[in-house]
Structure formats: C-alpha cells, structure tokens
Chimera marker file (.cmm) of the C-alpha trace (Angstrom):
<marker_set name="trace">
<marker id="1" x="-1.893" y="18.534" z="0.789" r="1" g="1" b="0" radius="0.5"/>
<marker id="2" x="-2.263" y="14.814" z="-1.405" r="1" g="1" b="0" radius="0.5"/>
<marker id="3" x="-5.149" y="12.699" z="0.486" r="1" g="1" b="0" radius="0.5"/>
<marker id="4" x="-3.715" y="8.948" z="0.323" r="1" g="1" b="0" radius="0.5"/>
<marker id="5" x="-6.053" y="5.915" z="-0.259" r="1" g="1" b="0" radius="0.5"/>
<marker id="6" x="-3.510" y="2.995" z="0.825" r="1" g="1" b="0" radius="0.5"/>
<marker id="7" x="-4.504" y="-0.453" z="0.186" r="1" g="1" b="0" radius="0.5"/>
<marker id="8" x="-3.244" y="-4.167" z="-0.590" r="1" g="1" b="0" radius="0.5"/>
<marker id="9" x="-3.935" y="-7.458" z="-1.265" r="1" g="1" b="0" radius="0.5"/>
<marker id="10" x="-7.495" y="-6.976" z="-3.581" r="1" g="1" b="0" radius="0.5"/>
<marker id="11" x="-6.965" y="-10.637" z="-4.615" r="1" g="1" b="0" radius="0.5"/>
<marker id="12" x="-8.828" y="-9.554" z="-8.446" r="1" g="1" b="0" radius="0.5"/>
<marker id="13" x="-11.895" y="-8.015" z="-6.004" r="1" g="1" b="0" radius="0.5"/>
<marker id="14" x="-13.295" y="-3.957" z="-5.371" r="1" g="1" b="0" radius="0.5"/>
<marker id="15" x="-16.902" y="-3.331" z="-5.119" r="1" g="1" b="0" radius="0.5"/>
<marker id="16" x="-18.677" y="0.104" z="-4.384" r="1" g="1" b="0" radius="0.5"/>
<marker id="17" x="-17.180" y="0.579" z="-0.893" r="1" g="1" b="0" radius="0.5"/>
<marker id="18" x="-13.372" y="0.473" z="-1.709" r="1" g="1" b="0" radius="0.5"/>
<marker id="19" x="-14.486" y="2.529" z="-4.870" r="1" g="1" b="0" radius="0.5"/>
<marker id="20" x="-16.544" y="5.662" z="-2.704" r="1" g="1" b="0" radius="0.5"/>
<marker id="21" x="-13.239" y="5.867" z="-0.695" r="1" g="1" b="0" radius="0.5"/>
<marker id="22" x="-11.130" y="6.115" z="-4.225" r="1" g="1" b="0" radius="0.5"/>
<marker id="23" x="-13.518" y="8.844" z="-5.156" r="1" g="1" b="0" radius="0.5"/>
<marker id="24" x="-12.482" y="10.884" z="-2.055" r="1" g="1" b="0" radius="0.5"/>
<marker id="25" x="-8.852" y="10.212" z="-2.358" r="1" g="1" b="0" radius="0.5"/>
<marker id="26" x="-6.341" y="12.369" z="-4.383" r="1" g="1" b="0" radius="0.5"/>
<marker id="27" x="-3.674" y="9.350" z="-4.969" r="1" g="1" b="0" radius="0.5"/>
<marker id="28" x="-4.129" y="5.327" z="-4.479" r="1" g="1" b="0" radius="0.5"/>
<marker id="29" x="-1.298" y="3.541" z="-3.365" r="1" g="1" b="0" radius="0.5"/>
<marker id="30" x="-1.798" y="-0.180" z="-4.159" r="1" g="1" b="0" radius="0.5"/>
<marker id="31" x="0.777" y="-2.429" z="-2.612" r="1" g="1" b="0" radius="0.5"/>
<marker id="32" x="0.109" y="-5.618" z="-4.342" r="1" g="1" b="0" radius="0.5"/>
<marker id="33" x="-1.240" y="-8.912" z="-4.672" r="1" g="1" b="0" radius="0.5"/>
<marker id="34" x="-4.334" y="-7.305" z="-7.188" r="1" g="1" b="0" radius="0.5"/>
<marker id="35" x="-5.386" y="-10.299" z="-9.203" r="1" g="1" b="0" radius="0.5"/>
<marker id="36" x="-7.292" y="-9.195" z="-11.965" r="1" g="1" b="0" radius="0.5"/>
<marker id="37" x="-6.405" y="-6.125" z="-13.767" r="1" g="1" b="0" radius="0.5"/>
<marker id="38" x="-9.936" y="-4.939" z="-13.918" r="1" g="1" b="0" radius="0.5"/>
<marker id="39" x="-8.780" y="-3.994" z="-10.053" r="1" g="1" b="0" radius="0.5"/>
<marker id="40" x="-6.524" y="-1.120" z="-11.241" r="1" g="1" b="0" radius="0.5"/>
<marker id="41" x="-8.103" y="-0.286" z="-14.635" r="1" g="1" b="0" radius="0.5"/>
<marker id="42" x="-10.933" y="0.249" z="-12.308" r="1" g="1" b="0" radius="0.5"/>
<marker id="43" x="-8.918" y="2.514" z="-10.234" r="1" g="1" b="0" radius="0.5"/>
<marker id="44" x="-7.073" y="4.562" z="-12.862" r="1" g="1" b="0" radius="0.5"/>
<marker id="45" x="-10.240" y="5.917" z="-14.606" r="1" g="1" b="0" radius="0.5"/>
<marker id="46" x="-11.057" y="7.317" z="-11.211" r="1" g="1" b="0" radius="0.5"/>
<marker id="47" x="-7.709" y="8.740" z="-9.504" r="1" g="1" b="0" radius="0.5"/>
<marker id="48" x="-4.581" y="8.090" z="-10.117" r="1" g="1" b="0" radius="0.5"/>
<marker id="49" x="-2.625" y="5.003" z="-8.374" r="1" g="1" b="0" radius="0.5"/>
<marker id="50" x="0.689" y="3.659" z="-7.916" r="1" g="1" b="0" radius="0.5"/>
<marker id="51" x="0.785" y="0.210" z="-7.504" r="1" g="1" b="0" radius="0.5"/>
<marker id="52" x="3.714" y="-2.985" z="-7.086" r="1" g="1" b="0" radius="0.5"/>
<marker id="53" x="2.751" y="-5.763" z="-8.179" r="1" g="1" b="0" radius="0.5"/>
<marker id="54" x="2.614" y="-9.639" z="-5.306" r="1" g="1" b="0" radius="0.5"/>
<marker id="55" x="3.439" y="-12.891" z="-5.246" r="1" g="1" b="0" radius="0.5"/>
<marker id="56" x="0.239" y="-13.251" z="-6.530" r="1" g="1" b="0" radius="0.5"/>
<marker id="57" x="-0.129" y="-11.405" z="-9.747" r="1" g="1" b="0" radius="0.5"/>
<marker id="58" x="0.361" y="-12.920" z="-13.321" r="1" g="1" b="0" radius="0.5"/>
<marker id="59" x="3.110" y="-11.579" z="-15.869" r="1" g="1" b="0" radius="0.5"/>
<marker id="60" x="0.847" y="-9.183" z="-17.240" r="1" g="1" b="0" radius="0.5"/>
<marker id="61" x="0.586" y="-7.531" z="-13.834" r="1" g="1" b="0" radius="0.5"/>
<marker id="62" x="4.471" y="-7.574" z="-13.915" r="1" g="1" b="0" radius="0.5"/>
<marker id="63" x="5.025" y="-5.779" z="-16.907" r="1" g="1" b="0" radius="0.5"/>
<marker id="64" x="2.553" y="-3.472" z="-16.080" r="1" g="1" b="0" radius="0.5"/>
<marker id="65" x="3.608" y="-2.487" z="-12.329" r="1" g="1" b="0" radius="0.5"/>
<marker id="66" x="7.667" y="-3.051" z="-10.505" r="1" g="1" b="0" radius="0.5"/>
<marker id="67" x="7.899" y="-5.060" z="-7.859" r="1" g="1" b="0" radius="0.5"/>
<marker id="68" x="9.058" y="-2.359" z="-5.688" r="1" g="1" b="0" radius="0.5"/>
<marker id="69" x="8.994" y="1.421" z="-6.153" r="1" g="1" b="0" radius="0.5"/>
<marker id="70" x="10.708" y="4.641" z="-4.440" r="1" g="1" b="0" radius="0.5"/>
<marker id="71" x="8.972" y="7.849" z="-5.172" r="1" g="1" b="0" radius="0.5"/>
<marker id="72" x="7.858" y="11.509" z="-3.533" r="1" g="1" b="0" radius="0.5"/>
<marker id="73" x="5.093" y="12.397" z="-2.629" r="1" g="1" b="0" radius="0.5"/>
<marker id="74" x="5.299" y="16.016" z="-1.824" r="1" g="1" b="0" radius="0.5"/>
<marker id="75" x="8.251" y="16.529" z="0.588" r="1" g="1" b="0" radius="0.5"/>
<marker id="76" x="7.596" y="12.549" z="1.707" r="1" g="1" b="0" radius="0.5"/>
<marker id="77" x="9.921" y="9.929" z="0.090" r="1" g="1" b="0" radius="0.5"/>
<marker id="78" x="8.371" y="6.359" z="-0.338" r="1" g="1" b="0" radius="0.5"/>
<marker id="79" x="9.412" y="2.935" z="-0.456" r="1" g="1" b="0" radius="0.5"/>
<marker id="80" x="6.153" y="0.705" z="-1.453" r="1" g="1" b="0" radius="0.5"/>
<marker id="81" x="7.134" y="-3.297" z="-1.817" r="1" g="1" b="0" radius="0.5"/>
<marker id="82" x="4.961" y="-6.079" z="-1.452" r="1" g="1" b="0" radius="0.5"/>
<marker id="83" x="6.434" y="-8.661" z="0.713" r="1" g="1" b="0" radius="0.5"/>
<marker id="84" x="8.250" y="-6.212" z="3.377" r="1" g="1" b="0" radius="0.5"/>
<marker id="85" x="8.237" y="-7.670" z="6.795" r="1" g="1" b="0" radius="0.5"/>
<marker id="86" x="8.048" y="-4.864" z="10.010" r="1" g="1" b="0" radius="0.5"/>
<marker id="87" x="10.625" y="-3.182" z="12.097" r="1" g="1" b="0" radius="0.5"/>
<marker id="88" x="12.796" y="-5.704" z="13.059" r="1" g="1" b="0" radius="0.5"/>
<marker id="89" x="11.770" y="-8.725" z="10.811" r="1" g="1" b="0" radius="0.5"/>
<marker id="90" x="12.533" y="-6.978" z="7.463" r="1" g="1" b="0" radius="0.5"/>
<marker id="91" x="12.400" y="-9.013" z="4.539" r="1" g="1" b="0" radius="0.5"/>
<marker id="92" x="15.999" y="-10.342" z="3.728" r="1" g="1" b="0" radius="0.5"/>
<marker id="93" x="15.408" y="-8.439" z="0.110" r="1" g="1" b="0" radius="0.5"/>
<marker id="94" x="14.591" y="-5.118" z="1.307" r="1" g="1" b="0" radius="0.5"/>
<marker id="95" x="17.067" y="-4.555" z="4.358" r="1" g="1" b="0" radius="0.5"/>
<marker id="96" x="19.531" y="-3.351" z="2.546" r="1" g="1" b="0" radius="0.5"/>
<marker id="97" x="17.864" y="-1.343" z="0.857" r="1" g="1" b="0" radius="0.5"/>
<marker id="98" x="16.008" y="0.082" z="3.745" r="1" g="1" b="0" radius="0.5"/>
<marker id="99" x="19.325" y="0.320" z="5.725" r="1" g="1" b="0" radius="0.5"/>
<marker id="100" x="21.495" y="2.026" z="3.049" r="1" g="1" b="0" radius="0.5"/>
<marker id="101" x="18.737" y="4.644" z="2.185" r="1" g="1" b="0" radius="0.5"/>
<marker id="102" x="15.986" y="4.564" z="4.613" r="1" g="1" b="0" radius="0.5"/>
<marker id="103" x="13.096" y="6.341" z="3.046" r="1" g="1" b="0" radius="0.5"/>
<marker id="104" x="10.366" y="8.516" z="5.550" r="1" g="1" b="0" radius="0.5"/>
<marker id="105" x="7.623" y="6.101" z="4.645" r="1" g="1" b="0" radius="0.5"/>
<marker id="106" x="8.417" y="2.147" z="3.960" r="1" g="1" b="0" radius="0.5"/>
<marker id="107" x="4.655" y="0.587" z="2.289" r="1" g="1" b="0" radius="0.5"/>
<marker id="108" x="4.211" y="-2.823" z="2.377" r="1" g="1" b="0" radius="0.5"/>
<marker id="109" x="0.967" y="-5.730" z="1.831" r="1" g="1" b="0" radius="0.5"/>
<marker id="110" x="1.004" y="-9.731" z="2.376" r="1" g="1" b="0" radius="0.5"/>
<marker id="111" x="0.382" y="-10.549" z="5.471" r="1" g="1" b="0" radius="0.5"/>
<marker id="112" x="-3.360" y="-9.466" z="5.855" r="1" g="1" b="0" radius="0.5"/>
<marker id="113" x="-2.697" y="-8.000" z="9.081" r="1" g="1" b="0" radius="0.5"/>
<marker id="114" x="-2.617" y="-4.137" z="9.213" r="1" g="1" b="0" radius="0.5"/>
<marker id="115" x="0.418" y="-2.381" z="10.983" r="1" g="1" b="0" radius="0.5"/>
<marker id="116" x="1.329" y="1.032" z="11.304" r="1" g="1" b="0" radius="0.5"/>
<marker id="117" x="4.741" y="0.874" z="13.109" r="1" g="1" b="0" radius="0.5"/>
<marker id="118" x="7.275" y="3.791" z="13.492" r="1" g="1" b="0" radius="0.5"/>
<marker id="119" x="10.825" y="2.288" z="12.930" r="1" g="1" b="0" radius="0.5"/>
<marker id="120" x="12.809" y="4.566" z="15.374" r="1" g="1" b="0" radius="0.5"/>
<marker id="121" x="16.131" y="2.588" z="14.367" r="1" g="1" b="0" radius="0.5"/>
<marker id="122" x="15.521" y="3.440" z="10.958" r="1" g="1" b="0" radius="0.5"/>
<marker id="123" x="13.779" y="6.684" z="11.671" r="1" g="1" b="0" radius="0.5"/>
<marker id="124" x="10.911" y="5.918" z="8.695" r="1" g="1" b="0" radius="0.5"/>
<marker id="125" x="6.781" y="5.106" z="9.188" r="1" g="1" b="0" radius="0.5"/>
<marker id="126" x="5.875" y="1.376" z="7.955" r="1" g="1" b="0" radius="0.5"/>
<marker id="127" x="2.399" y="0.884" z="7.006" r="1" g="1" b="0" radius="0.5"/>
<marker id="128" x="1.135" y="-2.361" z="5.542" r="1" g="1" b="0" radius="0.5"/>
<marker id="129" x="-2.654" y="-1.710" z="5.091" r="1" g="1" b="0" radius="0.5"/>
<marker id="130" x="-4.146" y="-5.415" z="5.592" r="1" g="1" b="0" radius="0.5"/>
<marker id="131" x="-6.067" y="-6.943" z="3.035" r="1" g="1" b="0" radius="0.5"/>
<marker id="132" x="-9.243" y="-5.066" z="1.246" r="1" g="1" b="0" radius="0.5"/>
<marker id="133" x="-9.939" y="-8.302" z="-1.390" r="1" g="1" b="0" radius="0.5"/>
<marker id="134" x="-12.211" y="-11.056" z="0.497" r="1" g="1" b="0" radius="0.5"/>
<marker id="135" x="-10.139" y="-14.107" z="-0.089" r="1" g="1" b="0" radius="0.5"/>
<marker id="136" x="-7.392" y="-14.468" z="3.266" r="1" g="1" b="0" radius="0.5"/>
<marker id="137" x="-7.565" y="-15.515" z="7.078" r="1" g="1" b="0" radius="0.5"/>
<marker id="138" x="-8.381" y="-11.986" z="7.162" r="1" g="1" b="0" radius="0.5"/>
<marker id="139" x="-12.007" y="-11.240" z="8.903" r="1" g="1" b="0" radius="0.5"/>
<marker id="140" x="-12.122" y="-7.538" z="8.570" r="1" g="1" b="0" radius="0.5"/>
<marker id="141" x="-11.325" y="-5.717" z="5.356" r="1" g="1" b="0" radius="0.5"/>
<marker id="142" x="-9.238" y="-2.757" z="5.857" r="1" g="1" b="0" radius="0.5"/>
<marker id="143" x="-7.321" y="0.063" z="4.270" r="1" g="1" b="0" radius="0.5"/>
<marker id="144" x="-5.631" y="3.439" z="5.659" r="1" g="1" b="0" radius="0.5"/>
<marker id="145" x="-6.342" y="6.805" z="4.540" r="1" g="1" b="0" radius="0.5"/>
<marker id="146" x="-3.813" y="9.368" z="5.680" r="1" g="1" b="0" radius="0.5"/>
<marker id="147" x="-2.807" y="13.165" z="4.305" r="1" g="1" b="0" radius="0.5"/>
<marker id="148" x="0.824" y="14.315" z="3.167" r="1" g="1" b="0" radius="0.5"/>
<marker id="149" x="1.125" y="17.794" z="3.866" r="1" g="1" b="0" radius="0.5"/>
<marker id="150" x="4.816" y="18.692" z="2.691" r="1" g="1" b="0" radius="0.5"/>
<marker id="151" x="7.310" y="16.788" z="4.645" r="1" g="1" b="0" radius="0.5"/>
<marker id="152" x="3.910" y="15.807" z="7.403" r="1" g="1" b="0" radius="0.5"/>
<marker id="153" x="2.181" y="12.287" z="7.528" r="1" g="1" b="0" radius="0.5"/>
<marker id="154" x="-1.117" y="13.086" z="9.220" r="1" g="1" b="0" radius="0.5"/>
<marker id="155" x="-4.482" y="12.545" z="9.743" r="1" g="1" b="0" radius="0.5"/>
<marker id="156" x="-4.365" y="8.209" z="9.552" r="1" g="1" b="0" radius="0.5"/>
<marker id="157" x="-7.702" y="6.682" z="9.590" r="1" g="1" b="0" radius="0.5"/>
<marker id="158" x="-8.093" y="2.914" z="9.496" r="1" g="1" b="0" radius="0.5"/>
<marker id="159" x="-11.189" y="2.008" z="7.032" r="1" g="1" b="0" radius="0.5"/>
<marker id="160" x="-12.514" y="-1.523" z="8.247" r="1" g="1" b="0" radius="0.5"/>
<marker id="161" x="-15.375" y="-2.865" z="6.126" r="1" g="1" b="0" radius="0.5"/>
<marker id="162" x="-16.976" y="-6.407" z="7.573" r="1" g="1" b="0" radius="0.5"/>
<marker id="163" x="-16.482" y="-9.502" z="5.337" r="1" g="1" b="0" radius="0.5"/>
<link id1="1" id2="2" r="1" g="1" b="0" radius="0.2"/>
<link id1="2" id2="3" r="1" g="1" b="0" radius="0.2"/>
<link id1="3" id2="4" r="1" g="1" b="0" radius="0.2"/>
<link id1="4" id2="5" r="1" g="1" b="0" radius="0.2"/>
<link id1="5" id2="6" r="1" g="1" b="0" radius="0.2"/>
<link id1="6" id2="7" r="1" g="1" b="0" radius="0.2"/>
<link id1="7" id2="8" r="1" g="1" b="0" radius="0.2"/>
<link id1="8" id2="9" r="1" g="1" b="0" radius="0.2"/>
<link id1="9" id2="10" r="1" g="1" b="0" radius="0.2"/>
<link id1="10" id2="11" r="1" g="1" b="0" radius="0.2"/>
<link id1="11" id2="12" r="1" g="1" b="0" radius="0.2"/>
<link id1="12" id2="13" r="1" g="1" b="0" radius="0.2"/>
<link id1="13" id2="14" r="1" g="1" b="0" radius="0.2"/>
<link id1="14" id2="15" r="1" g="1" b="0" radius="0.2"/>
<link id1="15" id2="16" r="1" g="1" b="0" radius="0.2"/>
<link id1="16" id2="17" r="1" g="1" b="0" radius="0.2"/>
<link id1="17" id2="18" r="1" g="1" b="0" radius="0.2"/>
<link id1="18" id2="19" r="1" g="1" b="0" radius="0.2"/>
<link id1="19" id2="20" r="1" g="1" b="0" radius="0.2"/>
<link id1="20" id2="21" r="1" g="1" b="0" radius="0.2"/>
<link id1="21" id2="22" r="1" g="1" b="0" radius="0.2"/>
<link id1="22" id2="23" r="1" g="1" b="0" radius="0.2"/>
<link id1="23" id2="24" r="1" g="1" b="0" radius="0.2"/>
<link id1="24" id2="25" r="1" g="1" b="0" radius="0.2"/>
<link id1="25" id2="26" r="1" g="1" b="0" radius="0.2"/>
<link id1="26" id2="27" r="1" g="1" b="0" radius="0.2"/>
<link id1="27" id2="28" r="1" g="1" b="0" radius="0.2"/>
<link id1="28" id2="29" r="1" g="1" b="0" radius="0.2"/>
<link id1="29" id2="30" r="1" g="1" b="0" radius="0.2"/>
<link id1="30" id2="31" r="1" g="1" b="0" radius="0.2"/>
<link id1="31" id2="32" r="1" g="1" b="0" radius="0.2"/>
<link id1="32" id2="33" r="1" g="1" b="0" radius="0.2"/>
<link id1="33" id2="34" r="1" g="1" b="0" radius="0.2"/>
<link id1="34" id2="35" r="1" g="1" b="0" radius="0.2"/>
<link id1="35" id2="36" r="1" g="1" b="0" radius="0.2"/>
<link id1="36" id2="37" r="1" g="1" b="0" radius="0.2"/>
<link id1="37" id2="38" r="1" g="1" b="0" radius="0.2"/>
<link id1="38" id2="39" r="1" g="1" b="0" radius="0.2"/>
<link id1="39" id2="40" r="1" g="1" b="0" radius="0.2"/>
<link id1="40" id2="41" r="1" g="1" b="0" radius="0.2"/>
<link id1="41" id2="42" r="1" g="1" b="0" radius="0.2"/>
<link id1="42" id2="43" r="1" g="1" b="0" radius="0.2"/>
<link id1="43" id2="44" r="1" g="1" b="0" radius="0.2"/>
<link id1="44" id2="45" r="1" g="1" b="0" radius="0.2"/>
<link id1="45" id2="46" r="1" g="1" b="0" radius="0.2"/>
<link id1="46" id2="47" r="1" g="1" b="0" radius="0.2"/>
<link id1="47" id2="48" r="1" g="1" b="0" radius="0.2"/>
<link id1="48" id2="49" r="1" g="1" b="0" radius="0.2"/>
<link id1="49" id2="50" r="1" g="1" b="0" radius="0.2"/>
<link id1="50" id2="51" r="1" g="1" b="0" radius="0.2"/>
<link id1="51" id2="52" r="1" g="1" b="0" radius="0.2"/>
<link id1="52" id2="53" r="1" g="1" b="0" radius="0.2"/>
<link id1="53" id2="54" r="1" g="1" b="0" radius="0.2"/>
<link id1="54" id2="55" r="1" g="1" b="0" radius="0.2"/>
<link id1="55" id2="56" r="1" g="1" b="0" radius="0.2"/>
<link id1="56" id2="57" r="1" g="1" b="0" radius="0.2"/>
<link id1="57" id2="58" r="1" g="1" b="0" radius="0.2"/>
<link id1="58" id2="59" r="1" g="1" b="0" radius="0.2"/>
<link id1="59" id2="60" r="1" g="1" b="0" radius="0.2"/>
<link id1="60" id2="61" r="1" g="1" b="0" radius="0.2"/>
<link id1="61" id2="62" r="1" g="1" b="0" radius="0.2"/>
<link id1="62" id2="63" r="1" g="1" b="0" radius="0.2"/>
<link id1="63" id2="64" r="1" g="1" b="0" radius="0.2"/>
<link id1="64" id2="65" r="1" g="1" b="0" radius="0.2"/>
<link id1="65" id2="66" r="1" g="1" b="0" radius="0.2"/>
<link id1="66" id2="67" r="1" g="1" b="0" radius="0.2"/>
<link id1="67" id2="68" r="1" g="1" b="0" radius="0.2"/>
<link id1="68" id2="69" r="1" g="1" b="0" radius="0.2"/>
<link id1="69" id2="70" r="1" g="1" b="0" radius="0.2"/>
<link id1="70" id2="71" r="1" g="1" b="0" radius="0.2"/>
<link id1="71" id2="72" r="1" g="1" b="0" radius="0.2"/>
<link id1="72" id2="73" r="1" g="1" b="0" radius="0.2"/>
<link id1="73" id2="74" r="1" g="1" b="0" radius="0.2"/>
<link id1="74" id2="75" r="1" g="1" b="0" radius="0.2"/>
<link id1="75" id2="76" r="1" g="1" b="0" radius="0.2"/>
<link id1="76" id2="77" r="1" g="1" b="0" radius="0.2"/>
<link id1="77" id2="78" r="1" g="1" b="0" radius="0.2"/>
<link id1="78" id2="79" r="1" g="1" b="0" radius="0.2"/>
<link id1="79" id2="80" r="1" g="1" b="0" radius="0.2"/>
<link id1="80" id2="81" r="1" g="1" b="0" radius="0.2"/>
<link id1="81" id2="82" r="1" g="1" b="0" radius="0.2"/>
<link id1="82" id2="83" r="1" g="1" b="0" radius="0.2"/>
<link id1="83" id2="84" r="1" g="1" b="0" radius="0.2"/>
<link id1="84" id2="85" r="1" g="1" b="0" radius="0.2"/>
<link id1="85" id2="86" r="1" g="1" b="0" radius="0.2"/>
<link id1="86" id2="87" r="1" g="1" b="0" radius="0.2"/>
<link id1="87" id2="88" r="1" g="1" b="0" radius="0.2"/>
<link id1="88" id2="89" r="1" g="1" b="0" radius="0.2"/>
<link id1="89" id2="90" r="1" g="1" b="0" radius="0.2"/>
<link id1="90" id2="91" r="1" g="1" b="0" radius="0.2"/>
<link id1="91" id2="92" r="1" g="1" b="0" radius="0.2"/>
<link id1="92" id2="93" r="1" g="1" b="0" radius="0.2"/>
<link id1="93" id2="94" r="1" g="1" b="0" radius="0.2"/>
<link id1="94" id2="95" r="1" g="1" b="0" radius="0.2"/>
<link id1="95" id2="96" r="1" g="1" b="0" radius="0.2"/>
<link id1="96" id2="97" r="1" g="1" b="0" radius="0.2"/>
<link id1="97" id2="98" r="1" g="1" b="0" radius="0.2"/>
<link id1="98" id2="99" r="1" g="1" b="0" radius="0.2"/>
<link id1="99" id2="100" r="1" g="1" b="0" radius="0.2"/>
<link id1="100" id2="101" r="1" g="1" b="0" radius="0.2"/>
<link id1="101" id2="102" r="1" g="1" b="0" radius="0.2"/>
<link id1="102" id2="103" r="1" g="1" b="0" radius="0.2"/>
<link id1="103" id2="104" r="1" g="1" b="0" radius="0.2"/>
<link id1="104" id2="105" r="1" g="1" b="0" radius="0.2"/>
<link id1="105" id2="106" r="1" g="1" b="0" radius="0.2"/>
<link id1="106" id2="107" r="1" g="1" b="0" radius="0.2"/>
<link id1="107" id2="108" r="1" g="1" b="0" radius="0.2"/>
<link id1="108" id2="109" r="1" g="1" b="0" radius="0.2"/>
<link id1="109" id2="110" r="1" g="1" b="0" radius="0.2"/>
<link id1="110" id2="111" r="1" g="1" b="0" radius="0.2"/>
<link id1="111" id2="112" r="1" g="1" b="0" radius="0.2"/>
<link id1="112" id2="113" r="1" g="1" b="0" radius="0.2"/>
<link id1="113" id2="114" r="1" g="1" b="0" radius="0.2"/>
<link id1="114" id2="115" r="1" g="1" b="0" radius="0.2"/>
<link id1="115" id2="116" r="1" g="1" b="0" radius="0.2"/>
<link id1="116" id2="117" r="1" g="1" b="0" radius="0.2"/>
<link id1="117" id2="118" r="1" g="1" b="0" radius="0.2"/>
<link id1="118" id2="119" r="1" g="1" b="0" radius="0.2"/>
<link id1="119" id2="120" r="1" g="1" b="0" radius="0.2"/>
<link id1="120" id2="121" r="1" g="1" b="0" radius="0.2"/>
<link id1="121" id2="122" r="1" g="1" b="0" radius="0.2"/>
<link id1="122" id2="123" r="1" g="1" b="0" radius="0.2"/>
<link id1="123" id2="124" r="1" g="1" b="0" radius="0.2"/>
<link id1="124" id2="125" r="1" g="1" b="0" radius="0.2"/>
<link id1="125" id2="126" r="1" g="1" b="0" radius="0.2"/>
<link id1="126" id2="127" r="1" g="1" b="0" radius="0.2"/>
<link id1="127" id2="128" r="1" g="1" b="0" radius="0.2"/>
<link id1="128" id2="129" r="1" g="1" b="0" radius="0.2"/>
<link id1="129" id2="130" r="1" g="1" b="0" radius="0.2"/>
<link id1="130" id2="131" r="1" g="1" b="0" radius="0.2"/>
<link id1="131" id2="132" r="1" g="1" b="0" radius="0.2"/>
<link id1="132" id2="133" r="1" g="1" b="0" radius="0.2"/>
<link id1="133" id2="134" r="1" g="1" b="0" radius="0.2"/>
<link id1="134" id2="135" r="1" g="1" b="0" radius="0.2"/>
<link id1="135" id2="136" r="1" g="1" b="0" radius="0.2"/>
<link id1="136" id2="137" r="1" g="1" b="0" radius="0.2"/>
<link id1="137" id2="138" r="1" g="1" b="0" radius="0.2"/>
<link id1="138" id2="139" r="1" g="1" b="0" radius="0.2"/>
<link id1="139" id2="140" r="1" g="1" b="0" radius="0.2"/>
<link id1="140" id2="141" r="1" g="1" b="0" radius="0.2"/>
<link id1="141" id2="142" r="1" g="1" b="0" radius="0.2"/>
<link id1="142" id2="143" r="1" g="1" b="0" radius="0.2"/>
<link id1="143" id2="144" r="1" g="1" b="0" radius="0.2"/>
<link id1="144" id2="145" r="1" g="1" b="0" radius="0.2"/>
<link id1="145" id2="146" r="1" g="1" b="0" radius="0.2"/>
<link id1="146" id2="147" r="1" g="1" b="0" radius="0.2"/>
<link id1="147" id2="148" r="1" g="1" b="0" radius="0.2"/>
<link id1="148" id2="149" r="1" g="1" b="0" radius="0.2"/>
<link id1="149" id2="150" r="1" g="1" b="0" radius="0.2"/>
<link id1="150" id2="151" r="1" g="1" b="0" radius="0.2"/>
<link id1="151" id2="152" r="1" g="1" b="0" radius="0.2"/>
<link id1="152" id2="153" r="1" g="1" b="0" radius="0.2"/>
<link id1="153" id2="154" r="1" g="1" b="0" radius="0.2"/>
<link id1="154" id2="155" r="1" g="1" b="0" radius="0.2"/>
<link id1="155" id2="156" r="1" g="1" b="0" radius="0.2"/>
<link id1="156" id2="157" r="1" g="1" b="0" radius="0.2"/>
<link id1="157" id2="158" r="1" g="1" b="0" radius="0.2"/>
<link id1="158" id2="159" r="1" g="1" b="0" radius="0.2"/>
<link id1="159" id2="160" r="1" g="1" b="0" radius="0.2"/>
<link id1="160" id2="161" r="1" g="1" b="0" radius="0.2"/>
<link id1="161" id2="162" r="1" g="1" b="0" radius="0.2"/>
<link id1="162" id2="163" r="1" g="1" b="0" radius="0.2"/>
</marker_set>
C-alpha cells in the first residue's frame, strides 16, 4: 500500500503544515504551478515526489519537471497534467490523449477549486487537489491524501488548512 500526498498550485510557498503531512506520506504528487524551486527541493529531501510543472513555473522548473506525465503506481496507472479541465470540459490538449488511452487516475491543478469526479464515460478518477500556496481566489488551502492498494484508490481525505 503507497500513502499519496496530492497537491497543486504552491505558487513558490510550503510552511510546517503542508510539510507534517509530507512526513506522513509515502509519495507526493505535485501537479504544478510550484514557483520557487525551494518548494520541491524542500519536498525531495523528505519523500519522494513527482511533479509537472504550470503555466506558472520558469524554464528552470521546465527542464527540471514535464509538463505532463503517465506513470504506475502499484497496479494504478496515472495521468498527472497541469491545466486538465473535468469530465466533460477536458482541456482541448489532453482529450485525446485521455480518450485514446484513458488512464485509472487523470491528476490535474489550476483552477484552485478541488474536484474529485469519477469520469464514468471514460471509466478513470479525476482529482485536481485545489490550491495549497496562499496566493489565488482560493479561501481554503487544500490537498487530498488517498492510499493505492494494488489496483484500489481508497481511503481519500480532503486536508483544508485556513488562509
């Protein structure tokens, strides 16, 4: 079983809240928009993370993360993007993609709003975390926490941390 600490949008900020949760976490998913690189520097020496980088981030970001990455996670494959859309508003870059080979979990950040959203169409899980950085619309910080057991998403918390 992996514990998952899924998060987005840390516009170059994590303080000692986000970073107790990446203590109790086996993997971070970060799916994009981090700012500063201290953000992920800060999160490798702790666990270890796989990250895209957003609209946001500078070239060295770029070079150091893809803009959209496909990967397993136990019996689980994942598609983690930045700027995704939902079920039913895809972004016009990642439909195809999504429609030709539809992964079991679709990750996605940008919008500041947090979704979890099965696609039945599709038959894949979308998750777009929110926003853990401060700077947004956004007035709750939030992230998910969920296990992969094999081929089994389970046990989804929302973390929501006041501005």
């Amino acid at each position: 079983m992996t514990k998952i600490l899924l998060l987005s949008d840390t516009h170059s900020y994590i303080d000692d809240l986000v970073i107790k949760h990446i203590k109790n976490a086996d993997e971070v998913w970060h799916a994009g928009d981090i700012g500063d690189l201290k953000v992920t520097e800060t999160i490798k020496k702790l666990k270890p993370l796989r990250a895209v980088y957003g609209n946001i981030d500078n070239s060295e970001a770029r070079l150091e993360f893809p803009e959209t990455t496909r990967f397993m996670c136990e019996n689980v494959e994942v598609l983690m993007t930045h700027i995704g859309g939902y079920p039913g508003r895809y972004n016009p870059k990642i439909r195809p993609i999504l429609q030709s080979q539809p992964p079991k979990l679709f990750i996605c950040g940008h919008s500041h709003i947090l979704k979890v959203i099965p696609d039945k169409k599709l038959n894949l899980l979308h998750m777009n975390p929110g926003a853990i950085g401060i700077y947004g619309f956004h007035q709750v910080r939030t992230m998910l926490r969920f296990t992969i057991d094999g081929s089994k998403i389970d046990n989804l918390e929302v973390i929501e941390i006041k501005r």
